[in-house]
DRENMAR-981481 format. One line per field, with one value per residue: residue number from 1; residue in one letter; chain; x, y, z of N, C-alpha, C in turn. Coordinates in Angstrom, 1 decimal. Example, Ala and Ser with C-alpha at 12.3 -4.5 7.8 and 13.67 -1.06 7.14 Angstrom:
<nodes>
resi	[1:2]
resn	[A:S]
chain	[A:A]
n.u	[13.2:12.8]
n.v	[-5.7:-2.2]
n.w	[7.8:7.1]
ca.u	[12.3:13.7]
ca.v	[-4.5:-1.1]
ca.w	[7.8:7.1]
c.u	[13.2:12.9]
c.v	[-3.3:0.0]
c.w	[7.8:7.9]
</nodes>
This chain:
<nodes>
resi	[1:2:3:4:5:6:7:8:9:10:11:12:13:14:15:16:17:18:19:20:21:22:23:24:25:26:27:28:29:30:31:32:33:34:35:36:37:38:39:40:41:42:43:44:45:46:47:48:49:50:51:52:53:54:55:56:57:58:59:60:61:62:63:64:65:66:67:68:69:70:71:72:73:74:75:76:77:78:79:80:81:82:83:84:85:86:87:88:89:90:91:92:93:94:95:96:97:98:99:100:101:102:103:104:105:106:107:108:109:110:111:112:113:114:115:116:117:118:119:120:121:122:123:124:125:126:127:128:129:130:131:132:133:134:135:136:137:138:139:140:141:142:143:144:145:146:147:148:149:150:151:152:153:154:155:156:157:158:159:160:161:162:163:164:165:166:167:168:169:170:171:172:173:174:175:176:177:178:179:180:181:182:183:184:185:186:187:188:189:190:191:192:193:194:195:196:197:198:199:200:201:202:203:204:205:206:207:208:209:210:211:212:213:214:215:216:217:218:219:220:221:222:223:224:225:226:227:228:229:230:231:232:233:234:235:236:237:238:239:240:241:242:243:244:245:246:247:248:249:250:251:252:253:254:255:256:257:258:259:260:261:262:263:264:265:266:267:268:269:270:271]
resn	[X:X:X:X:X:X:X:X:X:X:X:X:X:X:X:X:X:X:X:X:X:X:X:X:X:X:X:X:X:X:X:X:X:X:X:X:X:X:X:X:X:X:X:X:X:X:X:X:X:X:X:X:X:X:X:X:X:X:X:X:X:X:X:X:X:X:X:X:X:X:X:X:X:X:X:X:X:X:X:X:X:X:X:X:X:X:X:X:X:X:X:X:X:X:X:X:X:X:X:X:X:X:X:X:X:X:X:X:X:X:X:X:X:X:X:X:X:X:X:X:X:X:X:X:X:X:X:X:X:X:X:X:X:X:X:X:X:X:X:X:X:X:X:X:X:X:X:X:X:X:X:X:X:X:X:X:X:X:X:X:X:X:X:X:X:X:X:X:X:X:X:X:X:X:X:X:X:X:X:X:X:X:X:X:X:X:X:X:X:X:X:X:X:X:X:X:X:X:X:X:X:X:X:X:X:X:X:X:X:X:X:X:X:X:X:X:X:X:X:X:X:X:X:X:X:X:X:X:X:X:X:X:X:X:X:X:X:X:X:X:X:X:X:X:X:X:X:X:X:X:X:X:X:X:X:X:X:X:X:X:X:X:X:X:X:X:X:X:X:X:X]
chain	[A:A:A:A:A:A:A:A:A:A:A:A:A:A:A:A:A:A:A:A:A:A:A:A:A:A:A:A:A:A:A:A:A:A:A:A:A:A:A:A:A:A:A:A:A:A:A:A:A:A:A:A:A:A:A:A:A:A:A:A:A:A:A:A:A:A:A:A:A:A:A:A:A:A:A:A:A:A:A:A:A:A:A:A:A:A:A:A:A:A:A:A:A:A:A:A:A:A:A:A:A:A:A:A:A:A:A:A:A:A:A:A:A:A:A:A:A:A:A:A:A:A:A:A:A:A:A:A:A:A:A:A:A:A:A:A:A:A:A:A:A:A:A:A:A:A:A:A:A:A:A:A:A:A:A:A:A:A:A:A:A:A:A:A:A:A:A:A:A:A:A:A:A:A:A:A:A:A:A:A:A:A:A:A:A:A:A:A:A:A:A:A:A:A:A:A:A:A:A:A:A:A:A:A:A:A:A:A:A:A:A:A:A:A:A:A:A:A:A:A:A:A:A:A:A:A:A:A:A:A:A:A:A:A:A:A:A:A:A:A:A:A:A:A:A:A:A:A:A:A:A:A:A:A:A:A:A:A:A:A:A:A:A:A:A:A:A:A:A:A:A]
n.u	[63.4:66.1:68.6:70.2:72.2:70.9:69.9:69.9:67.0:66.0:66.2:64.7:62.8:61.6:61.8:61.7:62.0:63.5:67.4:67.2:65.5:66.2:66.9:65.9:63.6:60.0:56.5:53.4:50.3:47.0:44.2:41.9:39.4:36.6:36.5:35.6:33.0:29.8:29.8:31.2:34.2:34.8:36.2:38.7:41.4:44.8:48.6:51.5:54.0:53.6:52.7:55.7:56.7:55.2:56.2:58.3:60.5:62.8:63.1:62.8:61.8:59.0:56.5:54.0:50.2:47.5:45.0:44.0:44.2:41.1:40.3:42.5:42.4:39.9:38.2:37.8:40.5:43.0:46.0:49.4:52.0:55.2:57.5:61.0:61.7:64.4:66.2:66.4:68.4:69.5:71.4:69.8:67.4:63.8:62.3:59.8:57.9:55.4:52.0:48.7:45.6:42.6:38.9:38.0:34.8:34.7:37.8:38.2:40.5:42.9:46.1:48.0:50.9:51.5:52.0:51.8:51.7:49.5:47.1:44.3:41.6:42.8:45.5:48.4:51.5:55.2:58.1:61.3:64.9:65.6:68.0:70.6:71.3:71.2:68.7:65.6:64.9:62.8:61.0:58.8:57.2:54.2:51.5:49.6:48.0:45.0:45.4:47.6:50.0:51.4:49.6:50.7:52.6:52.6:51.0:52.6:54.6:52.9:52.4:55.2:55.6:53.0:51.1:52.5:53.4:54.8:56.1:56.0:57.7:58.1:59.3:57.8:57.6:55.8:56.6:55.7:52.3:48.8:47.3:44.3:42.9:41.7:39.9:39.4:36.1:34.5:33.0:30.4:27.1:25.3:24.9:27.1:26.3:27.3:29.3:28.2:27.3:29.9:31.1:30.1:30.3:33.2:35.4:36.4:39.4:41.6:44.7:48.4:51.2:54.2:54.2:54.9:54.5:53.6:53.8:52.7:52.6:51.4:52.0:49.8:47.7:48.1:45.6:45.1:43.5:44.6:45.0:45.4:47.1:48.4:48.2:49.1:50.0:51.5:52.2:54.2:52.3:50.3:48.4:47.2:46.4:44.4:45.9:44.7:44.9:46.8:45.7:46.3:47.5:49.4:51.4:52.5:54.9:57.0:59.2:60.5:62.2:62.2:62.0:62.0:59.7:60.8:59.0:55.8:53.3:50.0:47.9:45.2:43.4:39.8:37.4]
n.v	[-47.6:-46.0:-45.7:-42.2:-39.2:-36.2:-34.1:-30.7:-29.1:-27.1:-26.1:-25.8:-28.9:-29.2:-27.1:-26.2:-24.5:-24.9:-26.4:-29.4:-32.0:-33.3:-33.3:-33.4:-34.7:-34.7:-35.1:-33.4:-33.2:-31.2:-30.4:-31.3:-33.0:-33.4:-30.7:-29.2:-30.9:-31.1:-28.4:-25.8:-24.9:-22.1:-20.9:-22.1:-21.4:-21.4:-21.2:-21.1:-20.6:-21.1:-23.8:-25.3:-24.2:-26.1:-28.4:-28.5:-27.1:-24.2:-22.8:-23.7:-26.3:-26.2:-28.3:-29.5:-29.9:-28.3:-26.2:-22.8:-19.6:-18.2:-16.5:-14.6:-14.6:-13.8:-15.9:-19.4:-21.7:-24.0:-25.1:-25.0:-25.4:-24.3:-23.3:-21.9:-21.1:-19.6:-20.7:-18.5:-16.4:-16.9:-16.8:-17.3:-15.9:-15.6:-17.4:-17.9:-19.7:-20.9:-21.6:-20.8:-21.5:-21.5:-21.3:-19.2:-17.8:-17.0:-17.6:-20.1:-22.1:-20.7:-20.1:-18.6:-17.1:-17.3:-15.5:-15.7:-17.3:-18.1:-20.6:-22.7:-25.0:-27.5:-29.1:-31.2:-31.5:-32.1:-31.9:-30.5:-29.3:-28.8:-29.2:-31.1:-34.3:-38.1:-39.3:-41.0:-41.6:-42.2:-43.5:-44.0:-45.4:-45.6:-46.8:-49.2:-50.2:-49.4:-47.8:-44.4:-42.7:-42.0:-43.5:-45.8:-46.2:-46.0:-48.0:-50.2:-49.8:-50.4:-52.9:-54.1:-53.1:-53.4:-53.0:-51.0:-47.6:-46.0:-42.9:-40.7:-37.6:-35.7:-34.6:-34.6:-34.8:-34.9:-35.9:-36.3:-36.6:-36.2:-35.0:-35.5:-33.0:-31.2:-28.5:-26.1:-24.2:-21.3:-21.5:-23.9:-23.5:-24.5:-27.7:-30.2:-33.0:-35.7:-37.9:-37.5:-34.7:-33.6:-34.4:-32.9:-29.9:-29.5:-28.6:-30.0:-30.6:-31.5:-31.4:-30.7:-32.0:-30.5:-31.2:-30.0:-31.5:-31.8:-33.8:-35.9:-38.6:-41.3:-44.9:-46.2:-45.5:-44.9:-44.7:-41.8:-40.7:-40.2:-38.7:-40.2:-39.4:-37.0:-34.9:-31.6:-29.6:-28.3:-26.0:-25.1:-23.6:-22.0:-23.5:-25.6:-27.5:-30.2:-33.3:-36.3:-38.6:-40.0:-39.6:-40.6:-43.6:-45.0:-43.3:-41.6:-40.7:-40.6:-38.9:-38.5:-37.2:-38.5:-39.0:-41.0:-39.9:-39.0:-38.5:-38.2:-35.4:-34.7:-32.2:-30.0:-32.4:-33.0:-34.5]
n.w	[29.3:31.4:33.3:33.7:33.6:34.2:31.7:31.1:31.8:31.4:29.1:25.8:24.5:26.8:29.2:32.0:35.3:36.2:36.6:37.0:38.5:41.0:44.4:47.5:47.2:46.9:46.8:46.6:47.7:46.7:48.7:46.8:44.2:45.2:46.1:44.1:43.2:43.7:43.6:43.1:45.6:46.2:48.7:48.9:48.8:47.5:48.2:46.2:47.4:50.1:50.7:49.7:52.4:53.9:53.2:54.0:52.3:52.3:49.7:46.4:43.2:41.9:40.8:38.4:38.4:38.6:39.7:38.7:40.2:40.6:42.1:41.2:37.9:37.5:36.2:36.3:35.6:34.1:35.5:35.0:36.7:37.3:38.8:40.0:43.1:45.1:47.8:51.4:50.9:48.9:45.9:43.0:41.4:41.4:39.3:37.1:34.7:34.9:33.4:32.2:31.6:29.8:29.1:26.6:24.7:22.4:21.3:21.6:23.5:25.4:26.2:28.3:30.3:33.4:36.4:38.8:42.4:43.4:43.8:42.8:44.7:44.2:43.5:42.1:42.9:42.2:43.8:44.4:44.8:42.2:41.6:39.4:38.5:39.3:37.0:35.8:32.8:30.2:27.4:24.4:22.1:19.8:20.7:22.1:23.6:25.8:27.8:28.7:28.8:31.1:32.7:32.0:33.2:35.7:36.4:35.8:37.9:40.1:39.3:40.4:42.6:44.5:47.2:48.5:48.0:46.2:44.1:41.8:40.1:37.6:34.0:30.6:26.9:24.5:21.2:18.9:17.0:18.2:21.1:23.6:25.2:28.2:29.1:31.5:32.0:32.8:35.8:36.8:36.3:37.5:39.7:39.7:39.2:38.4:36.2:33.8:33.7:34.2:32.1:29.9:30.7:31.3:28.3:25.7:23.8:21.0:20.1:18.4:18.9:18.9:22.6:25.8:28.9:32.5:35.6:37.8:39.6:41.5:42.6:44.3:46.6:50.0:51.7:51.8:50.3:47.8:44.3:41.7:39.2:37.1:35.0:33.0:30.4:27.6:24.9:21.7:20.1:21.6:22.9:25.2:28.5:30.6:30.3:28.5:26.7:24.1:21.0:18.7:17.9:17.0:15.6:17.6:20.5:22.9:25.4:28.2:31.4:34.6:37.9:41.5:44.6:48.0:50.1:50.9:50.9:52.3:51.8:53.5:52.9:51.7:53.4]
ca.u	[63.7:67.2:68.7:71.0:72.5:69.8:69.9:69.7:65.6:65.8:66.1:63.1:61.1:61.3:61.2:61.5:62.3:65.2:67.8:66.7:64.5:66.8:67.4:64.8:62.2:58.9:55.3:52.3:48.5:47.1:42.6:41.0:38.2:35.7:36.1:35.4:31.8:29.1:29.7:32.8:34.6:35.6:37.0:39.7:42.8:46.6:50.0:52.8:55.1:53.2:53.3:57.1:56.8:54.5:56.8:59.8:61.8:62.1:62.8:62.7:61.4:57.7:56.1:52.4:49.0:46.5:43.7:44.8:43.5:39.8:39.8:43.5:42.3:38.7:37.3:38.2:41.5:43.7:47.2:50.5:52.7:56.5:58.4:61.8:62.2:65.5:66.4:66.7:69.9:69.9:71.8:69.1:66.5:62.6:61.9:58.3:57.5:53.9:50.8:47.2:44.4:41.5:38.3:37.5:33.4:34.9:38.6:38.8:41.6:43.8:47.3:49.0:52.0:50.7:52.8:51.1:51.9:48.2:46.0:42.6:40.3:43.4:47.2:49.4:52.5:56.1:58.8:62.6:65.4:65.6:69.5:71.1:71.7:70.6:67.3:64.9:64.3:61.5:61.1:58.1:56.5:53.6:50.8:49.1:46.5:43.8:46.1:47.8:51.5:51.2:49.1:51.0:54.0:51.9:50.6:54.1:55.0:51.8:52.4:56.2:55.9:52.0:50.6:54.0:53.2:56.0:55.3:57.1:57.1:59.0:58.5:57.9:57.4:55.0:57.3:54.9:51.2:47.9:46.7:42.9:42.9:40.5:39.8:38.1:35.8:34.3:32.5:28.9:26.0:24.1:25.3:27.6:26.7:27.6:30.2:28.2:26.9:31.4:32.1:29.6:30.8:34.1:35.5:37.8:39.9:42.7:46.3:49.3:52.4:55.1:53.9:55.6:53.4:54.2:53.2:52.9:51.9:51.6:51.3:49.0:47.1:48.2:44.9:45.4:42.7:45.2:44.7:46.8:47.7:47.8:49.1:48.7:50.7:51.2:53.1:54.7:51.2:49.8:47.4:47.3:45.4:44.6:46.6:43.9:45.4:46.8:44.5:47.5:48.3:50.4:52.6:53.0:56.1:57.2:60.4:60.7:62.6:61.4:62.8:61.3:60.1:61.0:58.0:54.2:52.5:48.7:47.6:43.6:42.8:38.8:36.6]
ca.v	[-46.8:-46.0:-44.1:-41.5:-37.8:-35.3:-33.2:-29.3:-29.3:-25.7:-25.9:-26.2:-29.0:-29.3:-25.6:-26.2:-23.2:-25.2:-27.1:-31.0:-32.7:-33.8:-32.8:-33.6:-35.1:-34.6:-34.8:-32.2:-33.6:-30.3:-29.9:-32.5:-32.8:-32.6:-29.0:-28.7:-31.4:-30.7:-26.9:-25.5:-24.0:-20.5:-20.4:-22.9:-20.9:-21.6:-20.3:-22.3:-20.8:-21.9:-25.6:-24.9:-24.4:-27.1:-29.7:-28.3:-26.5:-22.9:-22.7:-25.2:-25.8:-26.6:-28.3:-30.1:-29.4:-28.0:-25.2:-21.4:-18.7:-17.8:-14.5:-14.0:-14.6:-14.0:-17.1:-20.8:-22.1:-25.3:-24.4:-26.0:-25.2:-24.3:-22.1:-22.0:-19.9:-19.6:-20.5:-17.1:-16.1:-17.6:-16.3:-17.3:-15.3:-16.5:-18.0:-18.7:-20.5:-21.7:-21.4:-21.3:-22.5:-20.7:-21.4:-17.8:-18.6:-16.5:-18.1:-21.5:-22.3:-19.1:-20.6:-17.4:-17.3:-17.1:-15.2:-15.5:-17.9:-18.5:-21.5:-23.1:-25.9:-28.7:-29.4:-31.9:-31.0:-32.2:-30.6:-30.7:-28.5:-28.5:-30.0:-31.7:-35.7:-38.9:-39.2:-42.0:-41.3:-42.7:-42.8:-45.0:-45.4:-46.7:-47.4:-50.8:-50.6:-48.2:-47.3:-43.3:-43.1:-41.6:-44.5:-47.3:-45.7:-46.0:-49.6:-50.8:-49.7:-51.2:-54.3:-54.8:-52.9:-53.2:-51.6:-50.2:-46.7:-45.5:-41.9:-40.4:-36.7:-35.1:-33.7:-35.2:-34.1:-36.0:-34.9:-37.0:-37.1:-35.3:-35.5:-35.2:-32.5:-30.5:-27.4:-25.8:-23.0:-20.4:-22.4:-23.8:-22.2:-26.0:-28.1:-31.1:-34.2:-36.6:-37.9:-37.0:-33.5:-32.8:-34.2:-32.0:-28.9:-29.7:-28.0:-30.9:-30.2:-31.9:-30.8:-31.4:-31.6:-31.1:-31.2:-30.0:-32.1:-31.7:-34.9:-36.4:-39.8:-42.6:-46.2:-46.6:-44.6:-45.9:-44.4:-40.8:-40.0:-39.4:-38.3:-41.3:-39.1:-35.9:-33.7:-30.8:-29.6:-26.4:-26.0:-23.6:-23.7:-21.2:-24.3:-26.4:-28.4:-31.1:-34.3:-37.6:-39.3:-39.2:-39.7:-41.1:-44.7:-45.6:-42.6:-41.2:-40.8:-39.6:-38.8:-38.3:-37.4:-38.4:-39.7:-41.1:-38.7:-39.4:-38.0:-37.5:-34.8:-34.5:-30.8:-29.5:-33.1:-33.1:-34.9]
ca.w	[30.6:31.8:34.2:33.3:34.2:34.2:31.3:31.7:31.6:31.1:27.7:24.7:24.5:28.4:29.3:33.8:35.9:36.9:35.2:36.9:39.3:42.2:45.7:48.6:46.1:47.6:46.2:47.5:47.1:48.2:47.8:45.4:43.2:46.0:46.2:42.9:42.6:43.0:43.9:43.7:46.7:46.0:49.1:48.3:47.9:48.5:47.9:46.3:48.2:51.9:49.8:50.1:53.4:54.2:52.4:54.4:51.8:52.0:48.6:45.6:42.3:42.4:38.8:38.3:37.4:39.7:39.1:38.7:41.0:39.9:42.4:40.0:36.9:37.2:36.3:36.4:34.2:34.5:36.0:34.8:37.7:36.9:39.1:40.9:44.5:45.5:49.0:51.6:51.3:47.4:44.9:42.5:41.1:41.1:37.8:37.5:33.6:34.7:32.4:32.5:30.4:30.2:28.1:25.8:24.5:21.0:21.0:22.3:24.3:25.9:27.2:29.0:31.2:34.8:36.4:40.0:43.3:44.4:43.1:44.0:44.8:44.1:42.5:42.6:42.5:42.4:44.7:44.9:45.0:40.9:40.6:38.3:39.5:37.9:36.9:34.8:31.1:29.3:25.9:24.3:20.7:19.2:21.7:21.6:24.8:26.1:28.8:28.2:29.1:32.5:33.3:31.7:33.8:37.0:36.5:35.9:39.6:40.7:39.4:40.9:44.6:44.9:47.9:48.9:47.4:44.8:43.5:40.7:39.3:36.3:32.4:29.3:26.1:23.1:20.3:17.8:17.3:18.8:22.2:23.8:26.3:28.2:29.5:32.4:31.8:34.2:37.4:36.2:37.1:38.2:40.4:38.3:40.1:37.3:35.1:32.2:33.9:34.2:31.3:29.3:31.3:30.3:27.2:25.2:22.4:20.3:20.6:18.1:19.3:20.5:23.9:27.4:29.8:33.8:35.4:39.2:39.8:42.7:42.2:45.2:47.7:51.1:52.5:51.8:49.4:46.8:43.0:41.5:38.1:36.9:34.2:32.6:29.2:26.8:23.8:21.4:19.8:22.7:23.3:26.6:29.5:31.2:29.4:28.9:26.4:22.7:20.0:17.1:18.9:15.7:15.4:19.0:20.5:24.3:25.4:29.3:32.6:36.3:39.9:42.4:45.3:48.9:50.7:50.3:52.1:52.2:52.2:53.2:52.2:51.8:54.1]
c.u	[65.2:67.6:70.1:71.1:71.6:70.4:69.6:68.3:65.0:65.4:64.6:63.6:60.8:60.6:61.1:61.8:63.6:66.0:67.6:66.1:65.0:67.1:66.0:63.5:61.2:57.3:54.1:51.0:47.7:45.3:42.3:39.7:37.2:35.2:35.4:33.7:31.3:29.1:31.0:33.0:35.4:36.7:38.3:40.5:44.1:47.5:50.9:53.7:54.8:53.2:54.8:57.1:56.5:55.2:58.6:61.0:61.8:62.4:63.3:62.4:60.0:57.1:55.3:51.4:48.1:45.0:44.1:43.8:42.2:39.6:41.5:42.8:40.3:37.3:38.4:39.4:42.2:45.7:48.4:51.7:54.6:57.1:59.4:61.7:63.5:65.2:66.9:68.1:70.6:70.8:70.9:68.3:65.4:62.8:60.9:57.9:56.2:53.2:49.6:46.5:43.4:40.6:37.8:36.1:34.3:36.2:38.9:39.4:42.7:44.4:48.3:49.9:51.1:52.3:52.6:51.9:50.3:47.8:44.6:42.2:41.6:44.5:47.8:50.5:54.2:57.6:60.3:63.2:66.2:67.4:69.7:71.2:71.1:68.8:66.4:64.5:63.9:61.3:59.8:57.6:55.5:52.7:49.6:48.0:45.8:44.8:46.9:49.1:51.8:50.5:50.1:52.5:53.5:51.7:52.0:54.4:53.9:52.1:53.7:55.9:54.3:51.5:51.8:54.0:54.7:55.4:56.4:56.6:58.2:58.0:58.3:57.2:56.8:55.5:56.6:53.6:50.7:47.0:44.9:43.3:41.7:41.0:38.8:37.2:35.5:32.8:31.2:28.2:24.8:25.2:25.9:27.5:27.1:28.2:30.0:27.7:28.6:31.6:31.4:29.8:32.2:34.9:36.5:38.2:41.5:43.9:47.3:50.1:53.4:54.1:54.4:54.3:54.8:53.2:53.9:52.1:52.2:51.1:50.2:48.6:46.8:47.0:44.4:44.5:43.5:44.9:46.0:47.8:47.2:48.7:48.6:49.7:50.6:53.0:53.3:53.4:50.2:48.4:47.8:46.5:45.9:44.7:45.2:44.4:46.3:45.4:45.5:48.0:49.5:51.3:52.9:54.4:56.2:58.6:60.0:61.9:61.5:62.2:61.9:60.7:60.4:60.0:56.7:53.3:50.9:48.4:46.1:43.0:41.1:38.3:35.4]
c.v	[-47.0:-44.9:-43.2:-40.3:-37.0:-34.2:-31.8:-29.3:-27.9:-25.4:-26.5:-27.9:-28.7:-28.0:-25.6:-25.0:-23.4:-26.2:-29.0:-31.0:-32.8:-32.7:-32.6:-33.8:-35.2:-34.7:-34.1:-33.1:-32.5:-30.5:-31.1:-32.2:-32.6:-31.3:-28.5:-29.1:-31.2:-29.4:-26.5:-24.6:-23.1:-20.2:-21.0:-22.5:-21.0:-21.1:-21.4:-22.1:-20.9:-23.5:-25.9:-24.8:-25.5:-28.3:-29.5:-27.9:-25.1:-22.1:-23.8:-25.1:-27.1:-26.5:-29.4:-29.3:-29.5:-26.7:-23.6:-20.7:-18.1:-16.0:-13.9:-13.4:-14.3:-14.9:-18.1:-21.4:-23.2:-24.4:-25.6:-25.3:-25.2:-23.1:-22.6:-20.9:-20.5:-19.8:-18.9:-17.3:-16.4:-16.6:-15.9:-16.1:-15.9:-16.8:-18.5:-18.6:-21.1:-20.8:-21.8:-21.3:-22.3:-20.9:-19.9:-18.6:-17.8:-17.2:-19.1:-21.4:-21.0:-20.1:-18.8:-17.8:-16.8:-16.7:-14.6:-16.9:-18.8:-19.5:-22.1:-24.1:-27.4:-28.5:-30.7:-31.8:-32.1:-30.9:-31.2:-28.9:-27.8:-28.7:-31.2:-33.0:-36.9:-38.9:-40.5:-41.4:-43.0:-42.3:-44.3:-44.4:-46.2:-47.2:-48.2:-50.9:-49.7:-47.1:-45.3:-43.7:-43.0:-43.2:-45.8:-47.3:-46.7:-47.9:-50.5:-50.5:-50.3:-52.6:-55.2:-54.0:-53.2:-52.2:-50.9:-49.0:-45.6:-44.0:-41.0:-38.6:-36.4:-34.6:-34.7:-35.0:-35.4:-35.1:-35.5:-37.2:-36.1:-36.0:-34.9:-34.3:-31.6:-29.6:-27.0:-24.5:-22.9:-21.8:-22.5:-23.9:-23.5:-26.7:-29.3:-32.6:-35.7:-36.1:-37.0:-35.6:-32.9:-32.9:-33.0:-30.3:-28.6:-29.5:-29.3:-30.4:-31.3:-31.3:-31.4:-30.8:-30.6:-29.9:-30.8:-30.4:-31.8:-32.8:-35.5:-37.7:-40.8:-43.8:-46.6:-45.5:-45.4:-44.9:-42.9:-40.0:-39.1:-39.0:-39.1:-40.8:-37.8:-35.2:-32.9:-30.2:-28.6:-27.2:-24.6:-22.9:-22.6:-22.1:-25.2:-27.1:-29.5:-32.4:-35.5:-38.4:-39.2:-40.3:-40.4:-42.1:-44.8:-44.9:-41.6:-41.4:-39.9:-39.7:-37.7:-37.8:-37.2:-39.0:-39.6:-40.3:-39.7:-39.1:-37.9:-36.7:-34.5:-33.2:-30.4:-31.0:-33.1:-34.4:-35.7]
c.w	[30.9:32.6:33.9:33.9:33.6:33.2:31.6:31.0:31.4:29.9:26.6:24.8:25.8:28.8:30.6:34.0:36.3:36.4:35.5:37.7:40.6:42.9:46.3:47.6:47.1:46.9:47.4:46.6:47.8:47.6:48.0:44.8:44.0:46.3:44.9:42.3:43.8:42.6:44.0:44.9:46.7:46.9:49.3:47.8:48.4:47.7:47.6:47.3:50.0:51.4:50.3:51.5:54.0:54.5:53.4:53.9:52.0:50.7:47.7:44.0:42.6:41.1:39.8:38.0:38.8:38.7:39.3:39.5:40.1:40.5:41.4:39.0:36.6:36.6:36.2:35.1:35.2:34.7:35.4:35.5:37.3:37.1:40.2:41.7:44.8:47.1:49.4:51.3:49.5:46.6:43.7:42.3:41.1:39.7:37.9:35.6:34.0:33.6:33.0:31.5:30.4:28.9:27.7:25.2:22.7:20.7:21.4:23.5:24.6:26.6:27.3:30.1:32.2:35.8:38.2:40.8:43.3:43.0:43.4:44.0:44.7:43.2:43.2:42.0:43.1:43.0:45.1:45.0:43.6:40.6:39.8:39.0:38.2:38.3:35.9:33.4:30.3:27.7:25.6:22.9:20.7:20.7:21.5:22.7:24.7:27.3:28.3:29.0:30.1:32.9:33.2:33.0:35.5:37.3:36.5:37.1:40.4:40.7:40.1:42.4:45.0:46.0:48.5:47.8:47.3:44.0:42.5:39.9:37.9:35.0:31.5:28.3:24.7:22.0:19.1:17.9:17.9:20.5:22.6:25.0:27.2:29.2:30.4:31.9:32.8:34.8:36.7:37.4:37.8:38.8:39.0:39.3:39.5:36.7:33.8:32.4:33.6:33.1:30.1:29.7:31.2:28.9:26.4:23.9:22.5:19.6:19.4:18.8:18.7:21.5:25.0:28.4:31.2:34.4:36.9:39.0:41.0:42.3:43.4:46.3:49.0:52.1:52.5:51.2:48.1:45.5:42.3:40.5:37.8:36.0:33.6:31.8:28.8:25.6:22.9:20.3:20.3:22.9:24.5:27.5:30.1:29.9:29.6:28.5:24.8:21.6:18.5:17.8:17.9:15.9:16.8:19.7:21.9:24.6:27.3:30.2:34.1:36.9:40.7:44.0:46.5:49.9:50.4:51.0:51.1:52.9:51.8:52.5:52.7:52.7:54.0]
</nodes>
């Protein structure tokens, strides 16, 4: 880990809307899984750019993994969140790079550009103003625990600030090796009141790299009902999802940027 000047994140493997992470770092916990077990909640729909409002920017770049619009897309897909809005008055242009992840019952896995605002049921998302500044780079080989990289990241800030909640978003790209990921399909038709009801409802599949993962995390949940980790990934593969873990500990290989946010807002948290 070191901290260095934020490369331009614009570019392949990364692939952002905007060229770095910094300015008014923020994280969004908007939903959660609640909406989603036992029954999903259809009517669970939000707008990145009211998120943007929410958070206090009126425009930004806004990256994470949430769930894609089902009245969009017609049924249920995993969202990998990656769009810049220009402030009013911007010079900019929108740039919207997200993807979604949709199970096909004849072709697997469908990663399409999503080329929409609206999402549903839960995201968590990281939120600045997408400049250039310093930033943390991560780079790690060779994994030796049970732990996945996101996590090991997380537990490391756990274990030096404890309950003093530390939350961290940015990209990073598994340039070596295959990861485990999964896929939502369309909404099931039984209620899922168990692990082993979701995880069988659950589509999983194995991914090689290279990877572009989008990736929010908190070391602690000061009360908030947070979602501690969360990513969601795509590659030049047209395959993608929700990140679990890799599956090649030996020859694995990640290569990061993130910064720390300064805010945490809780948005529609469940009940």
């Amino acid at each position: 880990v070191s901290v260095v000047d934020c490369p331009d994140l614009q570019l392949a493997p990364f692939c952002l809307a905007a060229p770095g992470l910094c300015g008014n770092e923020r994280i969004a916990d908007v939903g959660g899984v609640p909406y989603l077990l036992p029954e999903p909640r259809k009517d669970k729909l939000y707008d990145l750019g009211d998120v943007l409002r929410l958070v206090g920017l009126p425009g930004g770049l806004v990256l994470g993994a949430g769930a894609a619009s089902h009245a969009v897309l017609g049924t249920n897909a995993e969202l990998m969140a990656n769009i810049f809005t220009p402030p009013q008055g911007g010079k900019e242009t929108v740039n919207n790079r997200s993807f979604s992840a949709r199970w096909d019952g004849n072709h697997g896995c469908v990663l399409e550009p999503y080329n929409h605002t609206e999402f549903a049921l839960l995201a968590n998302l990281f939120i600045s103003q997408g400049k250039q500044g310093k930033v943390l780079e991560v780079r790690a080989r060779v994994r030796t625990g049970a732990s996945n990289f996101i996590s090991c990241l997380r537990l490391a800030l756990f274990r030096n600030y404890g309950e003093k909640p530390v939350g961290l978003g940015g990209v990073f790209v598994m340039e070596e090796g295959e990861a485990k990921l999964h896929v939502m399909p369309h909404f099931s038709s039984r209620p899922l009141h168990s692990d082993e009801c979701l995880n069988s409802w659950l589509k999983f599949i194995t991914v090689p790299s290279p990877l572009s993962c989008l990736s929010v995390l908190v070391s602690h949940d000061p009360a908030l009902s947070l979602r501690l980790e969360h990513t969601h990934c795509f590659g030049p593969h047209c395959l993608g999802g929700h990140y679990h873990c890799d599956v090649t500990p030996h020859r694995v290989h990640y290569h990061g940027y993130f910064i720390p946010a300064r805010d945490i807002y809780r948005i529609d948290r469940p009940t």
